[in-house]
C-alpha positions in Angstrom: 2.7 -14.1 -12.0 2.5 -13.1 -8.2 4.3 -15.7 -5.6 3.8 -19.2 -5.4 1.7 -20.5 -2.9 1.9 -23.7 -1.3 -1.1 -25.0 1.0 -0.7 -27.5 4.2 -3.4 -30.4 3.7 -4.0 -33.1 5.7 -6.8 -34.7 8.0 -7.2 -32.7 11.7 -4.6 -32.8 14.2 -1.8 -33.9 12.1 0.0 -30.3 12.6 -0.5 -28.6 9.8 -0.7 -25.1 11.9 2.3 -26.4 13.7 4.6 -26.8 10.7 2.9 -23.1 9.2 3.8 -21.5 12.3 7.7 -22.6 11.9 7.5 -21.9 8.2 6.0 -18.5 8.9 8.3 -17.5 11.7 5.8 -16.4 14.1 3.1 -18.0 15.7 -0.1 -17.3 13.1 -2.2 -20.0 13.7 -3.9 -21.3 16.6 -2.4 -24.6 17.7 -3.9 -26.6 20.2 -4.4 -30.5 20.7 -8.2 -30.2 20.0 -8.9 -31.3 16.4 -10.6 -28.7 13.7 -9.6 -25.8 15.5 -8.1 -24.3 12.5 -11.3 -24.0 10.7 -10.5 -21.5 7.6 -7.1 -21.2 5.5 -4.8 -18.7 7.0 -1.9 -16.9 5.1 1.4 -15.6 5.5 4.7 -14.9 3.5 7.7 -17.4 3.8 11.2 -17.5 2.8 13.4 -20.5 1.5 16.5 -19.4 0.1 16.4 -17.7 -2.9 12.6 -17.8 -2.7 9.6 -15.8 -1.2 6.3 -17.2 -0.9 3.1 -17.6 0.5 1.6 -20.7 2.6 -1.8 -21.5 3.3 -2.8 -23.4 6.7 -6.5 -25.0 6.4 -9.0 -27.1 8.0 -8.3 -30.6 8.5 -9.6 -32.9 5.6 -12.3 -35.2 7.3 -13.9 -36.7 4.0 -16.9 -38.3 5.4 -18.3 -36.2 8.1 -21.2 -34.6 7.8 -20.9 -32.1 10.1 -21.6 -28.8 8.8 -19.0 -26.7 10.2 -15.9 -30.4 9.4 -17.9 -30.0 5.7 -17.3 -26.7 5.2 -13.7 -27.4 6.5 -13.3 -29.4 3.9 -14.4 -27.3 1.2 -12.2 -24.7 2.1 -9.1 -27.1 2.0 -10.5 -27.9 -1.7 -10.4 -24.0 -2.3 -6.5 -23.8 -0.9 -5.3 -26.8 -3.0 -7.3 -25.5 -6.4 -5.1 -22.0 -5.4 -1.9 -23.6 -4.7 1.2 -23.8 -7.0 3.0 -26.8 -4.4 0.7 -28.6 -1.8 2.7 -30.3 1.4 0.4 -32.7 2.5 1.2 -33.7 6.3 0.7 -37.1 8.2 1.0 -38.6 11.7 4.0 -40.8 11.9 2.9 -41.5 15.6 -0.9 -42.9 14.3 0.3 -44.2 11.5 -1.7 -44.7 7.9 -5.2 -44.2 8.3 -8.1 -44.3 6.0 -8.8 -40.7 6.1 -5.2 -40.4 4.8 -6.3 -42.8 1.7 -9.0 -40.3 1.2 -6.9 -37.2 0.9 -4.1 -38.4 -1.2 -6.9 -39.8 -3.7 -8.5 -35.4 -3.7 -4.7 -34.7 -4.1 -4.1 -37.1 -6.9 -7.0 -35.6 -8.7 -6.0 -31.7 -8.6 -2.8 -32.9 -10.7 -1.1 -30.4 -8.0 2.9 -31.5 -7.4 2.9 -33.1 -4.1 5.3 -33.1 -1.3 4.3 -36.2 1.7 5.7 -35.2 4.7 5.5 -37.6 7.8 5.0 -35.4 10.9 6.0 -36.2 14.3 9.4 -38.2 13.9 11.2 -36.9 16.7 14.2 -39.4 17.2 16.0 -41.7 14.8 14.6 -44.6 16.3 11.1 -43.9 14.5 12.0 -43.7 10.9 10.9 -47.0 10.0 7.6 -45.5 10.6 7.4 -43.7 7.3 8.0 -46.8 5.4 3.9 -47.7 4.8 3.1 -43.6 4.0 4.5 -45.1 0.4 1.3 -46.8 0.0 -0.6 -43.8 -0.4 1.1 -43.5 -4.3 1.7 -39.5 -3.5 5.2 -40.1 -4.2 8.4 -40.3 -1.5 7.8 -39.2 2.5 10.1 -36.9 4.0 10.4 -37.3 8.1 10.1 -34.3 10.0 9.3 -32.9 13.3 7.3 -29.8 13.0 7.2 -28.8 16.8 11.2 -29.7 17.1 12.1 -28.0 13.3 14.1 -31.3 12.3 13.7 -31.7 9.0 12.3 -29.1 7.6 15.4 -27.7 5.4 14.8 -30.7 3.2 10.8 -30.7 2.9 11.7 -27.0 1.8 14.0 -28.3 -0.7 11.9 -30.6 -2.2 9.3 -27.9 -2.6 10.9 -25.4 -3.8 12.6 -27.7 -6.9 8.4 -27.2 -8.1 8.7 -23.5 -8.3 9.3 -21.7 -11.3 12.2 -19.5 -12.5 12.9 -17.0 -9.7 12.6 -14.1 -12.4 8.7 -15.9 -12.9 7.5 -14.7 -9.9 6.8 -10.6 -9.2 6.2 -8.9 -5.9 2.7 -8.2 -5.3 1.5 -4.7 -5.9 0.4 -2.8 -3.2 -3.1 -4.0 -1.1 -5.1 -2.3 1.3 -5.7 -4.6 4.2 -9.1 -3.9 5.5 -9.8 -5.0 8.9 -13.0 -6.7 9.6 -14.1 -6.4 13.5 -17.2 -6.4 15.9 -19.3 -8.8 18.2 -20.2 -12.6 17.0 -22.8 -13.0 14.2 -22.6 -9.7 13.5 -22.3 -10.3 9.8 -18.5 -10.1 9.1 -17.8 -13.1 7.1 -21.3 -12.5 5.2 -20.2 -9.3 4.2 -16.7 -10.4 3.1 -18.2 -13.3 0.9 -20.6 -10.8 -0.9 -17.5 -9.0 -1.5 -15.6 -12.1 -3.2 -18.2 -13.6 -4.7 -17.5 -16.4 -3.2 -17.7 -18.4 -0.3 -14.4 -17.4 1.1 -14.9 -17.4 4.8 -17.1 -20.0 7.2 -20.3 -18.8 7.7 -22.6 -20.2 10.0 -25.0 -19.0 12.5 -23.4 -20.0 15.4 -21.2 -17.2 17.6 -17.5 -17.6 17.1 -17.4 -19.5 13.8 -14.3 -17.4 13.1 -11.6 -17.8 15.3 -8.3 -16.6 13.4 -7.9 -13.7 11.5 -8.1 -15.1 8.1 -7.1 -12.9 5.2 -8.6 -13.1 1.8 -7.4 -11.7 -1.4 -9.5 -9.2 -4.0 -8.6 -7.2 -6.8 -11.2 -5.0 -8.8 -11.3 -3.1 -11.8 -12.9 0.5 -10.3 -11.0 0.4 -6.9 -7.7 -1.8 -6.8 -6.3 -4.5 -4.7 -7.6 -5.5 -1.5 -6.6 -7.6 2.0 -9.9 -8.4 3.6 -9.0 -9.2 6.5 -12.4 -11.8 9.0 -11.4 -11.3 12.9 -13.0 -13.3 14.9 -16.0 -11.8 16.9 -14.7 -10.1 20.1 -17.3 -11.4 23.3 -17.2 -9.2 26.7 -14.0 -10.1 28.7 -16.2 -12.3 31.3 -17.2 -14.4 28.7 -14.0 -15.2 26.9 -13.0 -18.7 28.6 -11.8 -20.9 26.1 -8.1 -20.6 25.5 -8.9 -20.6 22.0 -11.2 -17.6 22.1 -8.4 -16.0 24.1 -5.6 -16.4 21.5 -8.3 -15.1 19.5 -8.8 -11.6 20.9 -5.3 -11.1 20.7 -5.3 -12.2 16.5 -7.7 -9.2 16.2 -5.6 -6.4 18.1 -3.2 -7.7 15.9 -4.8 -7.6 13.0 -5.9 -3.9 13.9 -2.2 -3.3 13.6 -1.6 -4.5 10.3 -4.6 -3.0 8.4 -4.6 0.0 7.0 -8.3 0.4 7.3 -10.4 -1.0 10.2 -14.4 -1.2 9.6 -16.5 -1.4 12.5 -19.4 -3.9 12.1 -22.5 -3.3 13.9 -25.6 -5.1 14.3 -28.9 -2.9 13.4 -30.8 -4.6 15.7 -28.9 -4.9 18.4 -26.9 -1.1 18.5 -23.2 -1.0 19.6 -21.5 -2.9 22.6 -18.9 -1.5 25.0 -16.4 -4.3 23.5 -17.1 -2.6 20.4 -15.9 0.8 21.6 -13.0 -0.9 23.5 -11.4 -2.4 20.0 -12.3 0.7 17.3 -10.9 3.0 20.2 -7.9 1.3 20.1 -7.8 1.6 16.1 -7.9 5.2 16.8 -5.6 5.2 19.7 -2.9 4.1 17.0 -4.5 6.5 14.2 -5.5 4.2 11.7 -8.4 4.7 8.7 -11.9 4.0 10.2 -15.3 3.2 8.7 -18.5 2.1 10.6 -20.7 -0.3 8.8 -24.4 -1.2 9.9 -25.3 -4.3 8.8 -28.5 -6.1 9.2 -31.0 -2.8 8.4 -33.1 -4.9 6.2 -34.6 -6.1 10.0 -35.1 -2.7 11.1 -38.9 -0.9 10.3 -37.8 2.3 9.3 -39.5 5.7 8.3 -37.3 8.8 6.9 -35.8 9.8 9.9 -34.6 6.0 11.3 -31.0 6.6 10.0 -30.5 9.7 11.5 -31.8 8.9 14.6 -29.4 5.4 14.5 -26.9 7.5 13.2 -26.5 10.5 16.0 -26.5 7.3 18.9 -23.5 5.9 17.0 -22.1 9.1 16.7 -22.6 9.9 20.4 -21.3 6.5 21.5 -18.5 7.2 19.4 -17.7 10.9 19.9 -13.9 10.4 20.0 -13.8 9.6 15.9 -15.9 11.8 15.0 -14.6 11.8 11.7 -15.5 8.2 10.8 -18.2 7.6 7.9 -21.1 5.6 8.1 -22.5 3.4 5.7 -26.0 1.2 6.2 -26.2 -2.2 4.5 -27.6 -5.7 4.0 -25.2 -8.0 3.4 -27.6 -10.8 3.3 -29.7 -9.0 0.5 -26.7 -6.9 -0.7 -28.3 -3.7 0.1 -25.7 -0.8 -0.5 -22.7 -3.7 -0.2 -21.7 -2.3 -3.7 -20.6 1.1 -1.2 -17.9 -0.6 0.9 -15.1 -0.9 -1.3 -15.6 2.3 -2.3 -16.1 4.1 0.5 -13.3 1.6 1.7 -10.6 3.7 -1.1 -11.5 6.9 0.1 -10.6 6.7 3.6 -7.6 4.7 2.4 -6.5 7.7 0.2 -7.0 9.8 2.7 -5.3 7.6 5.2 -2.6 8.3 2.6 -2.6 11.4 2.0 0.5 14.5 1.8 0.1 18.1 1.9 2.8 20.4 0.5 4.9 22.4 3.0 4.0 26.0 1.5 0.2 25.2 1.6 0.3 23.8 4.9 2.0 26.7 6.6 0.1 29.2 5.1 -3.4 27.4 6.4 -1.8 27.3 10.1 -0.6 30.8 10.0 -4.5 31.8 9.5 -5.3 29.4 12.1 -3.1 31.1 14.7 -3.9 34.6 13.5 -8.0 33.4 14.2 -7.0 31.5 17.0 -3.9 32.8 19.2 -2.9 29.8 21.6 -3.3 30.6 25.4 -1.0 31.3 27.8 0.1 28.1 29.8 1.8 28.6 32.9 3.6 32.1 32.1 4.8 30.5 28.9 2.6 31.2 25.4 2.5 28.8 22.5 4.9 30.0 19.4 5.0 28.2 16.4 7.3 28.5 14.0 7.0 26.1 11.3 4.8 23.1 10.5 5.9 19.9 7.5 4.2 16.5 7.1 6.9 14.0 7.6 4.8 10.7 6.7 1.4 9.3 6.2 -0.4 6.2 7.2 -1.1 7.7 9.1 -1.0 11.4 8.0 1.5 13.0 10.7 2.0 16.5 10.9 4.9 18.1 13.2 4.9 21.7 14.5 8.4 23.2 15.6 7.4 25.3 18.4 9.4 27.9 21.3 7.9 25.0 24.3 6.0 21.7 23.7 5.2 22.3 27.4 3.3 25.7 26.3 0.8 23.7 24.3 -3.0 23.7 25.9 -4.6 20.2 25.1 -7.5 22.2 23.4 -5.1 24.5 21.4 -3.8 20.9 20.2 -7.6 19.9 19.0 -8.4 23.2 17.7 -5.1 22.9 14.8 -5.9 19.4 14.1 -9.7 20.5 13.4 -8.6 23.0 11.4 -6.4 20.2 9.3 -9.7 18.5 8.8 -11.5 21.6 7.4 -9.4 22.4 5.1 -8.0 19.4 4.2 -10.1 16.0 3.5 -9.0 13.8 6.3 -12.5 12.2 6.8 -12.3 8.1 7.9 -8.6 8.6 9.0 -6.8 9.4 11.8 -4.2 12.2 11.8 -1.2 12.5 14.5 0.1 15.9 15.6 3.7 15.8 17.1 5.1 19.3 19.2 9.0 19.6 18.6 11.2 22.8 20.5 13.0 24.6 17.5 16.8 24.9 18.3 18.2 28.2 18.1 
């Protein structure tokens, strides 16, 4: 079986994101004093001594409302505590028992889950006798901790990890493309990700911003592997990014850039692409990851046989820096050609991954120099000597030369095109590096 997973539960502002953000060792989650900001669950890997494994943040519980975005909220806690192996469900020593607390201990009691009450927000000694009514709830015996001060927290972790298995029951995960989901608001991420699952994974709503972490989901398929799906939130124009938490936002998505392996660009068919979408996918490139444009929404557009070309060649001009990123037209809403992402997703991930041999390698840039000789630069011309792939992800090629400083920047696009002809490097990035051979 993979790792265990334990989910944070409890009603909003209780600090569930806190106590994930000490656990994870890194701040992950937005934390902020406004209640539901965490709206979807939010992974990340752990440690506890011997132990590895994986906590879930989510939504605050808030039983009765009928709010659609607090409902959905709840659902999505449901989702995490049906997943999870050990749930530590978190309450405000400061406000004390409260009815919604009642409500969520009676959801826990009923997913039969082992339980671990943990009474947030006991920062001295002198308010311990505030965890003394949390045994009314019937969930079993409180532990007192401080989240934001990390007192504590070595014996919550104790208690849950007496709940996990064997350690020889529990086998590192095999390898998952993370796929990075980015564009503008309401451009269709989260729909597109749910068609994927088959579920209803991610918040979707129709209002701009629904998304504010970068919230991975898992997927594993038969014809293509295992999968990280990775729902940014929507990135707005700089001017219009004033909330703080829209700001810690735009920051989750450069860093969720850096983690994928693959980054798909969501565009909106009837809307075309933004400058704030050039801005993020350029910075993809900038750090030469696997790219893949997706144009959502085209069941809106009135089309004859020429419309995706036409669409096509703007992207492309728009986008003229990648020009080696595919393009794939869909519905997510009707499912039109959604079956092609995943797919199209593994090549560019294979090729993302990709090794040449040394001997074929050499002998395609020996023709390229004898059809191409580089120019002189200064009163120094360009020799090279050698060339070797020394890693992928991405694919990264170096050239020992007589003088880095001899190499023209076009001389420098002219071998990496000739990479791409002869070798299939389409949806990826490649990086070239110039190295002086010593004598």
């Amino acid at each position: 079986m993979g790792k265990p997973i334990v989910a944070i539960v409890g009603r909003p502002n209780v600090g569930k994101s806190t106590l994930f953000n000490k656990l994870a060792g890194k701040r992950i989650s937005i934390v902020e004093d406004t209640p539901g900001v965490t709206r979807d669950r939010i992974y990340a890997e752990a440690e506890w001594l011997k132990y590895n494994f994986t906590i879930i943040d989510t939504g605050g519980i808030e039983p009765e409302n009928e709010n659609i975005i607090l409902a959905q909220m709840r659902r999505q806690a449901q989702i995490a505590i049906e997943t999870a192996d050990v749930i530590i469900f978190i309450v405000d020593g400061k406000e004390g028992l409260t009815p919604a607390d009642n409500e969520v201990a009676q959801m826990l009691r009923k997913s039969k889950k082992p339980v671990v009450l943990v009474v947030n927000k006991i920062d001295r000694l002198s308010q311990e006798n505030n965890i003394y009514e949390f045994y009314n709830l019937g969930i079993g015996e409180p532990i007192s901790i401080s989240a934001s001060q990390a007192l504590g927290l070595g014996d919550m972790l104790d208690e849950v990890v007496k709940h996990f298995g064997k350690e020889g029951d529990y086998e590192e995960e095999e390898e998952y493309v993370k796929i990075a989901f980015v564009g503008k608001p309401n451009v269709g991420k989260s729909s597109l990700i749910n068609k994927l699952l088959g579920e209803d994974r991610v918040i979707v709503s129709d209002v701009p911003g629904t998304t504010r972490d970068a919230i991975d989901s898992y997927l594993e398929t038969e014809d293509y592997g295992k999968f990280v799906l990775i729902d940014t939130a929507g990135l707005r124009r700089k001017s219009k990014v004033k909330e703080e938490i829209e700001k810690y936002s735009v920051i989750r998505t450069y860093a969720a850039i850096e983690r994928a392996d693959l980054c798909i660009l969501m565009v909106d068919a009837s809307q075309g692409i933004t400058d704030q979408d050039e801005k993020i996918i350029g910075y993809a490139h900038e750090i030469n990851k696997a790219i893949m444009v997706v144009v959502n929404k085209w069941d809106l557009i009135e089309k004859d046989d020429k419309t995706m070309n036409i669409f096509k060649n703007k992207l492309k001009k728009n986008l003229s820096f990648m020009t080696y990123a595919p393009y794939l037209f869909i519905s997510a809403k009707t499912g039109q050609r959604s079956n092609k992402v995943l797919k199209l997703a593994k090549e560019c991930y294979n090729n993302y991954n990709k090794r040449i041999k040394t001997g074929v390698l050499n002998d395609v840039i020996s023709k390229a120099v004898l059809m191409k000789e580089p120019p002189v630069v200064g009163l120094t011309r360009l020799k090279i000597y050698y060339v070797t792939q020394i890693g992928s992800k991405p694919p990264t090629f170096v050239f020992f030369v007589n003088n880095p400083q001899a190499l023209h920047f076009s001389y420098e696009r002219y071998l990496e095109n000739q990479l791409r002809e002869n070798f299939d490097f389409s949806g990826t990035g490649i990086k070239l590096e110039f190295r002086e051979r010593k004598k």
